[in-house]
N, C-alpha and C positions, 0 to 999 in steps of 0.2 A: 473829351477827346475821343470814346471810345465809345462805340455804338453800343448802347443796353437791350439785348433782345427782352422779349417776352419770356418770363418767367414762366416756366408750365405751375398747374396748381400743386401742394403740396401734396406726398402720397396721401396726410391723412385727410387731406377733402376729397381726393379719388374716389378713399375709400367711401366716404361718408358718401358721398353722391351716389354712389351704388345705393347707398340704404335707405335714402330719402329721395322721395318726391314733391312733397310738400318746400317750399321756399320757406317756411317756417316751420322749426322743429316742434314748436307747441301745437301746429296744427295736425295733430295725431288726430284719427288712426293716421299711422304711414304705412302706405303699398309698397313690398317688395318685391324687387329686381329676380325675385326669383319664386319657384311656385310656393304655396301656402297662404297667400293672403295678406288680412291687414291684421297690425299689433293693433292689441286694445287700447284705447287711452284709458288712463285711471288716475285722474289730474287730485285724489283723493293719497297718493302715493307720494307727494310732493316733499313732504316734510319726512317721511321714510328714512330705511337705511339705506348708507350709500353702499352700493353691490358690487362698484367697480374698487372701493375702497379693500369691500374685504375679498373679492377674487385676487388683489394682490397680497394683501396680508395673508392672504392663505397659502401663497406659490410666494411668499418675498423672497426668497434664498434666488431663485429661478429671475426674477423681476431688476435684484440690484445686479444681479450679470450682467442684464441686458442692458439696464440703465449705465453701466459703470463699462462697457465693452471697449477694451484697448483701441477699435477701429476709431470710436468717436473722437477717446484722450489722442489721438494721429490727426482727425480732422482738424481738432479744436488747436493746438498747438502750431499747427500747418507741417508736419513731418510725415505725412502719408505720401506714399508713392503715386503721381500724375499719373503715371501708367495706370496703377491699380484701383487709383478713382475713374478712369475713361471705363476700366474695365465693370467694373460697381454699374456706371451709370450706364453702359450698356444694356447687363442685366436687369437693370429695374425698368428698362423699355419692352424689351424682350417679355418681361415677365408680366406688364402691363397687356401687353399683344394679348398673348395666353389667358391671362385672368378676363380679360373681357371673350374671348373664344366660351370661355368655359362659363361665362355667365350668360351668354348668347344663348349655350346651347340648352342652358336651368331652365327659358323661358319658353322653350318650343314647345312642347303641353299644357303651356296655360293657356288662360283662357285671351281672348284676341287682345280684350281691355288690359292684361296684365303686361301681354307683349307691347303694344303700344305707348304702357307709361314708363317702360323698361324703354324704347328705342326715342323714349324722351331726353333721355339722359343720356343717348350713347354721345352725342356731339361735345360733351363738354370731356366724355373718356378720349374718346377719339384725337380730339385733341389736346389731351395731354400726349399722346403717344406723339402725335406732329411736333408739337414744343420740344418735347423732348429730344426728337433728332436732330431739330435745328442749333438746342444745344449743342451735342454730340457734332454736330460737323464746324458750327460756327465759334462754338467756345473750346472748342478741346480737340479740334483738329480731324475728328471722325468723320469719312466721308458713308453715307447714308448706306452703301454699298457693302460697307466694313462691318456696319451696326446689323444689316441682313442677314450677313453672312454668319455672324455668330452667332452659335449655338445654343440653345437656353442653358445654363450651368447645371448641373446635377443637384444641386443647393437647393434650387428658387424651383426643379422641376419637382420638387420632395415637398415644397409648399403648396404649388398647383395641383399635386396627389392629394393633398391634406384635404385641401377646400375640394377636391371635385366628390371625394367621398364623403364629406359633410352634406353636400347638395342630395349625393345619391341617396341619401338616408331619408332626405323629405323631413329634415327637421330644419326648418329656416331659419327659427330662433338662435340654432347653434351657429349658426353662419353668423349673426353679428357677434357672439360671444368671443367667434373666431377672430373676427375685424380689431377689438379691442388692444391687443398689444400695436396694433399697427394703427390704429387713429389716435389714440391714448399717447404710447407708447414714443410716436416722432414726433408729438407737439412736446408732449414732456420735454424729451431731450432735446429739441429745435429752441422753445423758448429755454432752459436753460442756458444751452451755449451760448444761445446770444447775448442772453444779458449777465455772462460771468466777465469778470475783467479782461481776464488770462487769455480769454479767446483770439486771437490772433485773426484781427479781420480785415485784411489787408492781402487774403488769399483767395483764390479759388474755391477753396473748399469752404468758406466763407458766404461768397454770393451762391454759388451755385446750390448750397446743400445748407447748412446753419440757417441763414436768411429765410430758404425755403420751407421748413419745416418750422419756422418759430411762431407764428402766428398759431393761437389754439382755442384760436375762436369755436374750430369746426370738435376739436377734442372735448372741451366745456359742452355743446348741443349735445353730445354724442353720447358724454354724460349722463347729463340730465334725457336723454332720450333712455337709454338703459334702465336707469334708478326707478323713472315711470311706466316701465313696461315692463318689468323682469318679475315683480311680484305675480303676475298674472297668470305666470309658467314655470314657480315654483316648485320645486317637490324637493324630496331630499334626494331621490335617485338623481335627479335634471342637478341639482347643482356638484354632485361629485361627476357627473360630465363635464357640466361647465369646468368644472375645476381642471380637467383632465382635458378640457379643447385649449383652456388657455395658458397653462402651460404649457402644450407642445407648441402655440402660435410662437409664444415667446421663445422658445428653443431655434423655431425656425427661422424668426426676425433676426435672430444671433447669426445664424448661420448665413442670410442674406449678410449682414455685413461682415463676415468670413469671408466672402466671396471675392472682395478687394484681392485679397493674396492667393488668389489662383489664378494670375495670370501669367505664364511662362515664361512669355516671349515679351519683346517691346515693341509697344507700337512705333511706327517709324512717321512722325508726323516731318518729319525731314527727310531724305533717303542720304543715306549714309554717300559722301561725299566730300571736295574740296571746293570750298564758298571763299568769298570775299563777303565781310558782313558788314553793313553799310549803315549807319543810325540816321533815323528818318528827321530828325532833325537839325541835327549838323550838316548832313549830307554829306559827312568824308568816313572815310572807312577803319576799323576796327586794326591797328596797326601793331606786332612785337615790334615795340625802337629797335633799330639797328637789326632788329633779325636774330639777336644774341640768344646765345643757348645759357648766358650766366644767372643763377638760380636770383629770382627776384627781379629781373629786366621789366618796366613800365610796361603797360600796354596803352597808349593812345591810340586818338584818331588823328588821320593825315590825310591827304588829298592821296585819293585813288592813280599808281601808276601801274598797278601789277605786276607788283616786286613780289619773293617771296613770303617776305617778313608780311603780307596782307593777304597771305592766304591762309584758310583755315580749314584742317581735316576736320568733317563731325563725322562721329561714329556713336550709334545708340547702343544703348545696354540698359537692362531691367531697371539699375539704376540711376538712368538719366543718360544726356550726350555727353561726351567730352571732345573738347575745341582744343584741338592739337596743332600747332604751330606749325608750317609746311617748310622755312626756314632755318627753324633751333631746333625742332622736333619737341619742343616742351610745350604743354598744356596749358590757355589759360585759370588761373587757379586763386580764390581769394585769400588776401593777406590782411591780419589787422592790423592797422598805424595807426595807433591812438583811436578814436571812436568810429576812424573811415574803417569800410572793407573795401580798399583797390586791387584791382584785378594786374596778378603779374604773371608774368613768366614762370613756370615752374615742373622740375620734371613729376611733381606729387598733380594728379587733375582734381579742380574740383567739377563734380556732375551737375549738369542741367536742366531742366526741364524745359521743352523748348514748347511753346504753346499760341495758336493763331489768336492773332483779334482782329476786326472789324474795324474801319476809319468810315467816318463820315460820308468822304468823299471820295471812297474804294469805286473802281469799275473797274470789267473786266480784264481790261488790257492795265491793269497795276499789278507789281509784282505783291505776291501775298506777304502779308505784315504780321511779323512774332515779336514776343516775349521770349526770355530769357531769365527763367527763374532758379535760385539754389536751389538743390533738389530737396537736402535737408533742412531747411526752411524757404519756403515758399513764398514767405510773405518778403524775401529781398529778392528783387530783379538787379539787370545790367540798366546801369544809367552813364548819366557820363557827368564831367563837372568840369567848369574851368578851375583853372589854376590859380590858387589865389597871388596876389604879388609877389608873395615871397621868393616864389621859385624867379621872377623877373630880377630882386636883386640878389640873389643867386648866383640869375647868368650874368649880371655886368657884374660881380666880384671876378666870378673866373676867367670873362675876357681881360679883366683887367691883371692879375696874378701872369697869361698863360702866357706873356711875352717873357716872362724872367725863371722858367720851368727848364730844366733840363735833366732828360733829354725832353726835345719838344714832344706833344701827344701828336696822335695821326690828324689827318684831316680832319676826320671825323670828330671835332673835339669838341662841340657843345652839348653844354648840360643835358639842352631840349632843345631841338630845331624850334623854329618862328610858329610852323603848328601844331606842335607838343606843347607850346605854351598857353594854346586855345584849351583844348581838351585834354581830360585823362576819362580810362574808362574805370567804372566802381562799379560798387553794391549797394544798392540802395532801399528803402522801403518803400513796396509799390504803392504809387499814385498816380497810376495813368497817366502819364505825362506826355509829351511826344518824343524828350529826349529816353523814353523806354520802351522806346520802338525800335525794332529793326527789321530791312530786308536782306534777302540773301541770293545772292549773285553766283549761281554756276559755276567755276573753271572749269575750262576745258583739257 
């Protein structure tokens, strides 16, 4: 149902492709992306020690921080803030910009040939920066203009200082030492998460980020690229550097994903407003029954008349929108009844997340189509569900009773009008469906 952009590649083949030219990692020497030359091959090193093994046993205390960072246990679960992941994925565009600036400019004194097999590889950087904002504007709502305009973080610009002072030293070897928690380090934790149970993948943070990083195809080369060349450039002074680069990489990589929770403000991928919310499959509209302010009232769909009970105030906040009833003045808000989560009435809100997708057969004169996710679990959207029969003998028990009631009820006296009995709106676990789609209608 839901259009699948192109995934940009994972940061840890970015990095790798800076470090390699070769299409094949065994086909050492490899030229780097920056002055110094070529690593030796020394295919006599194969059966060696593993080096990436022990730079982490040497820094482990620093290593399982990183590995074990509350950001990931928020992605993996789906409890991270939408905002603070737009915000994250920002930064890692931003900071792509940057990194390729700063390895542009490694290359201006070499020699022509070096420049050349450096701007061999710029198309495949380049284009992760492109993917990337297509994300950013097509899955998360960021219009290209938004992604510009922000700032590089003080975080990821403390990274960019790191590496631009390793380049200025003229020691190239350090510079992959430096790559290591960042090729290594998000295959690690990408194949992990994917393949633990718990991981909750039925989210955003799922496709766009877990999925991305799990493949460690490029971590494995990157490996064995290390293991075979690091003997070469041994010393005891060189590796209590190395010690001393990749620890602080690792420090940094931490503080890149810190960077989630320094976002202030919330993005307004909706502008705060009065909608009518319309489900693209039903085609009727997001309904308080009756309009009633009494705590627990349904929320169905009904044919659009533009009453007030079908309109709805959103207003954003850091943590999420809240759909405020124009009517009762009470918030849509979830309730458990037995294993459903149905969406009522209620003056407590539950938050948001309100997030664009992509239809097949989108053109431009369509209004734009969202998602509606809990904000504290991400992996349940708004959906809707028929009513199963019961609530049908339901209503013929009560037409049948409401002739012998006294006093009689108002007019108003059915269980559920004729289109209450179609739909109810819920919570559901996403699966793209059509019935968890919605557009949103202006009032004026």
């Amino acid at each position: 149902m839901f259009v699948r952009l192109e995934a940009p590649v994972s940061r840890a083949e970015l990095a790798f492709k800076f470090a390699q030219v070769d299409s094949e990692i065994q086909h050492l020497p490899i030229t780097l992306p920056f002055p110094g030359g070529v690593l030796k091959s020394r295919p006599e090193d194969k059966t060696g020690p593993d080096y990436i093994r022990i730079l982490i046993e040497n820094n482990q205390d620093v290593w399982d921080k990183y590995m074990n960072h509350p950001y990931l246990q928020e992605l993996a679960k789906g409890t991270a803030s939408l905002d603070g992941f737009r915000y994250y994925m920002i930064q890692d565009t931003k900071y792509v910009e940057k990194y390729i600036s700063v390895r542009m400019a490694s290359v201006s004194t070499s020699a022509f040939e070096d420049v050349q097999e450096f701007a061999m590889k710029l198309p495949h950087t380049v284009s992760y920066v492109d993917a990337m904002n297509q994300i950013c504007e097509n899955s998360l709502g960021l219009p290209r203009a938004v992604v510009k305009d922000t700032p590089l973080s003080k975080r990821l610009q403390a990274s960019v200082d790191f590496n631009v002072s390793i380049a200025r030293e003229g020691n190239w070897f350090e510079m992959h030492i430096a790559l290591v928690p960042c090729i290594i380090g998000y295959s690690d934790i990408g194949f992990k998460l994917a393949r633990d149970p718990r991981t909750i993948r039925n989210s955003p943070y799922y496709r766009l980020w877990v999925l991305l990083n799990a493949d460690n195809s490029y971590a494995q080369a990157y490996h064995t690229f290390i293991n075979r060349n690091i003997a070469h450039y041994w010393t005891p002074q060189a590796e209590e550097q190395w010690n001393k680069i990749f620890r602080r990489a690792c420090e940094l990589e931490m503080d890149f994903l810190d960077v989630a929770r320094d976002l202030s403000s919330p993005y307004r991928i909706v502008d705060n407003g009065t909608y009518m919310i319309k489900n693209f499959s039903e085609g009727t509209v997001m309904t308080l029954r009756g309009g009633r302010s009494t705590e627990g009232t349904p929320v169905i769909l009904s044919k659009s008349d533009g009453s007030l009970s079908q309109k709805w105030k959103l207003v954003a906040s850091k943590d999420g929108y809240t759909l405020q009833n124009v009517a009762s003045g009470t918030f849509a808000a979830i309730v458990k009844i037995g294993k459903e989560l149905l969406i009522r009435g209620s003056k407590k809100p539950t938050r948001w997340w309100i997030n664009p997708i992509l239809l097949p057969s989108e053109t431009a004169d369509d209004p734009p189509a969202y998602q509606f996710f809990m904000s504290t679990e991400v992996q349940h959207v708004m959906d809707v569900c028929r009513l199963p029969p019961l609530w049908t003998l339901l209503q013929d028990a009560w037409e049948i009773f409401l002739p012998f009631m006294d006093p009689q009820p108002p007019d108003d006296h059915r269980l559920v009008s004729e289109s209450d009995l179609a739909v109810a709106v819920i919570a559901r676990d996403n699966c793209e469906v059509s019935s968890q789609i919605w557009t949103l209608d202006a009032c004026t």
